[in-house]
Every structure is written in C-alpha cells, then in structure tokens.
C-alpha positions as CSV (number, residue, x, y, z in Angstrom):
1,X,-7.9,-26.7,-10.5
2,X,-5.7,-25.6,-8.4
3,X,-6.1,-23.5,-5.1
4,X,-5.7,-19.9,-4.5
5,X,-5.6,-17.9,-1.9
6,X,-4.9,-14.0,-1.0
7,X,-2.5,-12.4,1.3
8,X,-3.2,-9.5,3.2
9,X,-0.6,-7.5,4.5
10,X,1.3,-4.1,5.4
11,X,4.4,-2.3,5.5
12,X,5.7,-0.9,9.2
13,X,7.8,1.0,7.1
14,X,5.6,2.5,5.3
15,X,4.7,2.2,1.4
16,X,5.5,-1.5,0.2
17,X,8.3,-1.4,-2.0
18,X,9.8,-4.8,-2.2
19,X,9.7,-8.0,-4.3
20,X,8.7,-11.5,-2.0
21,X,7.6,-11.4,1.2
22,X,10.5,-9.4,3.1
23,X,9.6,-6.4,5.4
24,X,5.5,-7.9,4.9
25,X,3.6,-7.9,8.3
26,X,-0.2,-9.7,8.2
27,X,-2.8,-8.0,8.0
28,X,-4.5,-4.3,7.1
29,X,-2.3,-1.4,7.6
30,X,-3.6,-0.3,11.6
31,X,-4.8,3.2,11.2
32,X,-6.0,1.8,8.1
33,X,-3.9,4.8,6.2
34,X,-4.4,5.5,2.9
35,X,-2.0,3.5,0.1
36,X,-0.7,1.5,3.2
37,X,-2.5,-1.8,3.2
38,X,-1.9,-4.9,0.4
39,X,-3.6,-7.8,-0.9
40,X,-1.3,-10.2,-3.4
41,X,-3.1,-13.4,-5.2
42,X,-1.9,-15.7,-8.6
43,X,-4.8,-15.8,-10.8
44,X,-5.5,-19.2,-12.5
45,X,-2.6,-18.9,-15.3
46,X,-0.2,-18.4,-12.0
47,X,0.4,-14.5,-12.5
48,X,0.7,-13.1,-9.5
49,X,-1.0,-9.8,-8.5
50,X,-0.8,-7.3,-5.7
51,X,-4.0,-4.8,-5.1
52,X,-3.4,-1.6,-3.2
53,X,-6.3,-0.3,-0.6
54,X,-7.3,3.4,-1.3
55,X,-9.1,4.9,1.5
56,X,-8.7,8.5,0.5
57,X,-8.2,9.4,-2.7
58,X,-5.2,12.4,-3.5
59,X,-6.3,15.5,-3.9
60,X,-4.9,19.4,-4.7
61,X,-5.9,19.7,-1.0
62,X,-3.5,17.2,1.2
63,X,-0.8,18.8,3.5
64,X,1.9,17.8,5.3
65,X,0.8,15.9,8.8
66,X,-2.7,14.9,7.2
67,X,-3.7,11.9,8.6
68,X,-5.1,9.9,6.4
69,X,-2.0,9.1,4.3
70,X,1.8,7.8,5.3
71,X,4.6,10.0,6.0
72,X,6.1,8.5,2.5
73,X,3.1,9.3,0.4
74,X,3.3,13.1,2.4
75,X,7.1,12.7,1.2
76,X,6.2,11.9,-2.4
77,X,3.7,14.5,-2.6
78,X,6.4,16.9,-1.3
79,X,8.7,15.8,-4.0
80,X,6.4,16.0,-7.0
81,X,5.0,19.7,-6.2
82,X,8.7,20.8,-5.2
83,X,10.2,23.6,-7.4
C-alpha cells in the first residue's frame, strides 16, 4: 500500500483559490478564521482531496468587519446580497 499523508495549510491572501501548491503557507489559518484554513490528501485510488475548516457557519446575521470570517468571504457576501 502505499503511503499517505495530509497537508495542512493557509492562504495569507485570503480564501485558497489556486491549483498546486503556489501562494500555500503551512499550517492552520492564525486567527483560525472561518473558511481560511485547508487540509489536501490522495485517497488510496490517488484522487486528491482538499477539506475546508468551518469554524462559523454563514448566517442572515454576518456584517461587514465580523471577525470570524476573511475580508474575501465579507466580499463575497457583499456581492451575493448586492442589488
């Protein structure tokens, strides 16, 4: 069999966006913000998988400058309710 392992990493930019390991720092996201941290892994047929933490969920109720999330999820929120 052959070995596995997971990656944990991050985004400085914010949300991960990109294919391969480009603009990936180690680790959990450091305020630990919601949608910001990233674990990738090949299952044992060699598909490769990325998981998404969720620390707080997305409700009716977020606002601009909350905390919890990153300024791009605030920015996608922004966009989706705009008009």
């Amino acid at each position: 069999m052959a070995s596995r392992s997971a990656s944990l990493f991050h985004d400085p930019g914010g949300v991960f966006h990109r294919i391969g390991a480009r603009g990936r720092v180690g680790g959990l996201n450091p305020q630990r913000k919601s949608y910001a941290s990233y674990a990738s892994f090949s299952d044992p047929d060699g598909n490769g998988w990325v998981v998404q933490e969720v620390t707080a969920r997305l409700s009716g109720d977020v606002e601009r400058g909350d905390l919890r999330f990153t300024s791009e999820v605030l920015d996608a929120i922004d966009r989706s309710t705009a008009g």
